[in-house]
Structures are given as structure tokens and as C-alpha cells.
N, C-alpha and C positions, 0 to 999 in steps of 0.2 A: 295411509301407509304409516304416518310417525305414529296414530294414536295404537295400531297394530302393532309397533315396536315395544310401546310404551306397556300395552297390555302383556306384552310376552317378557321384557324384563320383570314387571313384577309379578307374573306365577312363578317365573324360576328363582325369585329371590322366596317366593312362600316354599318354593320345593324344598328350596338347600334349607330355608330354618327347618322345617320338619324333617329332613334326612338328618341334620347335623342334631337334632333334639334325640331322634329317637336311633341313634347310631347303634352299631352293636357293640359294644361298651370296650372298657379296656378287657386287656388280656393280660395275662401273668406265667410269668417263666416260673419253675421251681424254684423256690428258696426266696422267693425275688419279694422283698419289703412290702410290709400295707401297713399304713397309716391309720393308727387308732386316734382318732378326732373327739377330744371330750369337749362337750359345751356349753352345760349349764345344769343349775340346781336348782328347786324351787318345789315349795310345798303341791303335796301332791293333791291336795282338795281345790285348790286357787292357779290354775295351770296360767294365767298371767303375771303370775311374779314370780320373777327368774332372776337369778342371779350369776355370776360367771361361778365356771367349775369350780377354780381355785380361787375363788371365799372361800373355802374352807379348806384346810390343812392337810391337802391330801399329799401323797410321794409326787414329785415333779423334777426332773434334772433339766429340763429348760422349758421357759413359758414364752415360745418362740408361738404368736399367732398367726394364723392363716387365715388367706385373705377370705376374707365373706363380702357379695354383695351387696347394694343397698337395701333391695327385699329383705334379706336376711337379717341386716341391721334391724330393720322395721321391727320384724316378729319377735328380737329380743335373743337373736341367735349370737352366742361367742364364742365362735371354736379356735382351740387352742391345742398342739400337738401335744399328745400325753408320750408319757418313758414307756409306754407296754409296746414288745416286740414282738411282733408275729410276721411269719413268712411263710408264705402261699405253699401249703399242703407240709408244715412242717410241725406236729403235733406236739404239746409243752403238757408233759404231765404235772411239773410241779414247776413253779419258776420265783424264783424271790426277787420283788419289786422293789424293797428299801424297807430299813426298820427306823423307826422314827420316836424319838420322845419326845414326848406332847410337855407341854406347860398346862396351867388349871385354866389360863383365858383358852388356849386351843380346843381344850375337851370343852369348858360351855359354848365353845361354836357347836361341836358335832351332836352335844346334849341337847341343844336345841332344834340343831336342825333334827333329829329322831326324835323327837316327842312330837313337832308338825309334822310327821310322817314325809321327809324328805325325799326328792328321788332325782338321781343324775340322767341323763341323755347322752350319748357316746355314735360316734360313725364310723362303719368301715366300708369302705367304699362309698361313700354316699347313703349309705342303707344305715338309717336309726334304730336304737337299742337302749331302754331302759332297765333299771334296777333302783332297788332303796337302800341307801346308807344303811340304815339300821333300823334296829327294833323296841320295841317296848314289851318286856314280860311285867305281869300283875295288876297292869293296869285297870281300875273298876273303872268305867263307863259312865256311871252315876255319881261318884264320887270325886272323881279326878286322880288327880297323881296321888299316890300314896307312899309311907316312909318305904314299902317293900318293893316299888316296882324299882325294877334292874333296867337299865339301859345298855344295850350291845351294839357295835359297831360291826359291817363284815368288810374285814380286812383282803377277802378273797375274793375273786371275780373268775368268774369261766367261761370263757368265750366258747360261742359253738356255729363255726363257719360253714355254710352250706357252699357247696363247691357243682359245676357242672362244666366238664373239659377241664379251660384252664381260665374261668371265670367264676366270679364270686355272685352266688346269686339268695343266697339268706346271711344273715348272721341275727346271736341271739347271745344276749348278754346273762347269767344267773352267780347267784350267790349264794356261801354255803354256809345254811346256817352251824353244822359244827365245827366250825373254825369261827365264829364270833366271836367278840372279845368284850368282856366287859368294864364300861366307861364310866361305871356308876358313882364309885368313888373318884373326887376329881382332885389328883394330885399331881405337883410338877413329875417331873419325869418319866411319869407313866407311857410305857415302851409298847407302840406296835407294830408288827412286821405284816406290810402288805407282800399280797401272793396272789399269782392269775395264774389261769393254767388254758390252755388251749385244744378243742376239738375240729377236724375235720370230720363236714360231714357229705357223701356224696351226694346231689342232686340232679340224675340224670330226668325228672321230671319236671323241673323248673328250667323255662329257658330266663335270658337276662332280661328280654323285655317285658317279662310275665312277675319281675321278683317283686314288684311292689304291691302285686293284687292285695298279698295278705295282710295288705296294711290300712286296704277300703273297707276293711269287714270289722275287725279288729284296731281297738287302738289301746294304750298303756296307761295313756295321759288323758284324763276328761277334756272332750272338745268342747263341751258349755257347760254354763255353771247351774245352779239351782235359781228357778225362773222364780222371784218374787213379784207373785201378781197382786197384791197389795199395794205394793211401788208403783205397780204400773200405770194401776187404777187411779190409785191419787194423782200422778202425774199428767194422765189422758182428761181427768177430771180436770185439772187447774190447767191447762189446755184450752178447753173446751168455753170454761167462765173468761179466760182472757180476750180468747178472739170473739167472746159475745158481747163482753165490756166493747169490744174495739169496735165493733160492726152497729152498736146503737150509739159511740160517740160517731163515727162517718156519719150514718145515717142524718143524726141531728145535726150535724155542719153542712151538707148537700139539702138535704131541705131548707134549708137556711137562706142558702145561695137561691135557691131553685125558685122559691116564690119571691126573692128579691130580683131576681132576670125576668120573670113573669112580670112583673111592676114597671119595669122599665119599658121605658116605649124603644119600637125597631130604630130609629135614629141614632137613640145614645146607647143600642146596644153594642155595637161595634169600639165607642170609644170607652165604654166603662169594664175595666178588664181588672177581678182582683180575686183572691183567692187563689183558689187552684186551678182556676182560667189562666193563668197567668204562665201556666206549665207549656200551654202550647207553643209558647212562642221558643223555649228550649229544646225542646223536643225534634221538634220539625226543619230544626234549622242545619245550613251543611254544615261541615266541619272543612277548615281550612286547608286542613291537609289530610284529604281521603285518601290519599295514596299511603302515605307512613300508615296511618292509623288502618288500612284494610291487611297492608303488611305483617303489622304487628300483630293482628287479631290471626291473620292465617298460621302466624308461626306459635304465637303461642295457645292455639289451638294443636298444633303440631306437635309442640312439645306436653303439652298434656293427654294428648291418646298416644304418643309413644311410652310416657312414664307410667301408665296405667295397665300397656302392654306387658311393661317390663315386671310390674310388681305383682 
């Protein structure tokens, strides 16, 4: 009867995580605030190095962050509340963000982050959204940077909310190129006026628990890098030579032992114990305190299939 309690407490504790996982999301009154979530930067060839949004000098009236888990910590996630206002189905044709004069060390941040071909990540609702800082015209390919190419920044963003009832179930972030501004010349005070503008869009064929499909097919950011099987080769290689190094010096130590135990008559084989004969006697022996120590092992077995759960 108790192990029949014990098995019905824990399905209903797997029901509630998966009801409480796959809930049917929040819901939103008209006008009612959404929280645009900016979180990081980071070259878009090398999608592991990230940086937080604001490195770089973008409009911000408070860098008030919000809390992220420790998974999120992991993967390099830093979200932070950005100044862009938007409210549930309330459309922004044109909206001014903040004008801002840069100094020459500000512009070589954003000069460089546009020549690595930079790209930020932004959340609304939970639902990711990419874009690139900026651009590079004239650049040859073969040649590298040249005295002609122009660097642009896009100071604009357009949001484009998919909406279904009174749930958020796409958003999509773009930028325009003619409103770029050019950054090329890097002087103090050089003035730019950031601008977003906002679309609703209806989506009576997306439900909420379907809004992430399009993001199993599609992705913004490369989720692996350029495979160098040269490296790998070499590395599998020297691999390969160490544990054969390793396995002819064993070899040559247990033969060793082995025709020296063969020589030894059964009488003094029991008292002459040395090498790695010598292991059995730790091995097989109890431990003082079985109790702590089977404790310990069950719990921190516990705590590592639940942190493994979690992340």
C-alpha cells in the first residue's frame, strides 16, 4: 500500500511539471506593457563568444537586469530590460528612442563590432529575435578593408509582433537599411538618433503552443562551427600512440610480476605481496563508516541527476 502511495505521488508530481511546462501561456489586456529583453552581442561567425548587450553604446535609461537561471547563466545568456515600449496590439509607426553623441573610443566599439559582422539577440515574451548592428559597403573580399569602405550603423529597429486572440505567438525583429547612418568617419560628437517602430501582426493560425516550431527548422545564429578534421585527426592520432605507449609499459610491469609469482613456490606465495598485489588489500576492505558514506554517495548522486534535469 505505501510503495502504491509513493508511485501515485510521483506521477502526479511528473503531471503538474508537464502541465506547469507546457501551460497555455500568459495572456494580455490591450495596451497592457511587454517587455523587450535585450541580451547579448557577439560575432556572428563564432556564435560562442557573447558579450552583454550594453558593451556597446547603445540608448538605455535603466540597465535594471533580470533574473536568468543558472542554465542560462551557462550558455552565456545576459538579459537586461531595454527603454523600447511596446503595448499589446498598439501599433508605433515611428517612435524616437534617444539621440545620442558618441565620442571616437564609442564609434571604434561599434566600428569594430561591424566589421566582425556583429549581431544582437532581443526577447519578447520569451520568443528570440535577431538582427545586425551594421554594415560594411566596398569591402573586397580578397583584399580586405580598403581606404573606400564606409561602415553604417542601423539606428532603427521594427518590431513585427504576431498576435493570436490576446496572446503573443511570433515576433520578428528587422532593420532599415535607409535610415543607416554612417560611422566611417570617427569623430567626438558624432550624433545618432535611435528609432523603432512597431507592427502587429494577426496570427489566427499559430496557437501558443505551436510558436516555437519555426524555430526547429530555422535558426539566425550557426549552431556549430566549421568542423576541422585536420585537428581531429592529429588529436585521435596522438590519442591513439599514448594509450599504446601506456599499454606496452603495463604489459612490460605484469610480466614482470607474473614470471616472478610463477617462481615463487605456493608457501611464500601468500606472504610475498608487492606491486599492485598490494591493491587488494584496499580495495576489499570495509569502510568504517558505511552508513555516512552510502548517505553521502545517495545524495550526491541526487543532487547531480537533479542539476542535470535542471540544465
Amino acid at each position: 500500500m505505501t510503495e502504491r502511495k509513493m508511485f501515485l505521488c510521483v506521477c502526479l508530481g511528473w503531471i503538474t511539471m508537464i502541465t506547469w511546462a507546457g501551460g497555455p501561456g500568459p495572456h494580455y489586456q490591450p495596451h497592457e506593457e511587454l517587455k523587450v529583453i535585450a541580451n547579448k552581442v557577439g560575432p556572428f561567425n563564432n556564435p560562442s563568444e557573447t558579450y552583454e548587450y550594453y558593451s556597446l553604446p547603445f540608448c538605455s535609461k535603466s540597465k535594471k537586469k533580470r533574473y536568468d537561471d543558472f542554465g542560462e547563466r551557462l550558455t552565456g545568456d545576459r538579459k537586461v530590460a531595454s527603454p523600447y515600449e511596446i503595448t499589446f496590439l498598439d501599433p508605433v509607426p515611428w517612435r524616437l528612442l534617444c539621440e545620442r553623441a558618441f565620442t571616437k573610443r564609442e564609434l571604434k566599439l561599434f566600428t569594430k563590432a561591424i566589421e566582425n559582422d556583429y549581431y544582437f539577440e532581443m526577447y519578447i515574451d520569451d520568443l528570440p529575435m535577431w538582427g545586425y548592428v551594421g554594415e560594411v559597403e566596398g569591402e573586397d573580399v580578397l583584399l580586405g578593408h580598403l581606404e573606400t569602405v564606409r561602415r553604417y550603423i542601423y539606428p532603427h529597429l521594427h518590431f513585427s509582433v504576431g498576435y493570436n486572440g490576446d496572446q503573443v505567438v511570433s515576433v520578428n525583429v528587422s532593420t532599415n537599411p535607409q535610415r543607416k547612418v554612417d560611422i566611417t568617419d570617427e569623430f567626438d560628437g558624432t550624433e545618432v538618433s535611435f528609432s523603432y517602430s512597431v507592427e502587429w501582426v494577426p496570427r489566427p493560425d499559430l496557437k501558443w503552443g505551436q510558436r516555437m516550431s519555426r524555430y526547429h527548422d530555422s535558426r539566425f545564429v550557426p549552431g556549430t562551427f566549421e568542423i576541422h578534421w585536420l585537428s581531429i585527426i592529429n588529436s585521435f592520432v596522438l590519442v591513439l600512440l599514448l594509450t599504446a605507449f601506456l599499454t606496452i609499459i603495463m604489459m612490460r610491469v605484469l610480466k614482470n610480476d607474473f614470471s616472478r609469482y610463477m617462481e615463487v613456490e605456493e608457501d611464500e606465495l601468500g606472504e610475498e605481496e608487492t606491486g599492485w598485489k598490494l591493491i587488494n588489500g584496499d580495495v576489499f576492505r570495509f569502510p568504517p563508516f558505511s552508513n555516512i558514506l552510502c548517505a553521502l554517495l545517495g545524495a550526491g548522486a541526487h543532487l547531480f541527476i537533479l542539476t542535470f534535469l535542471l540544465l
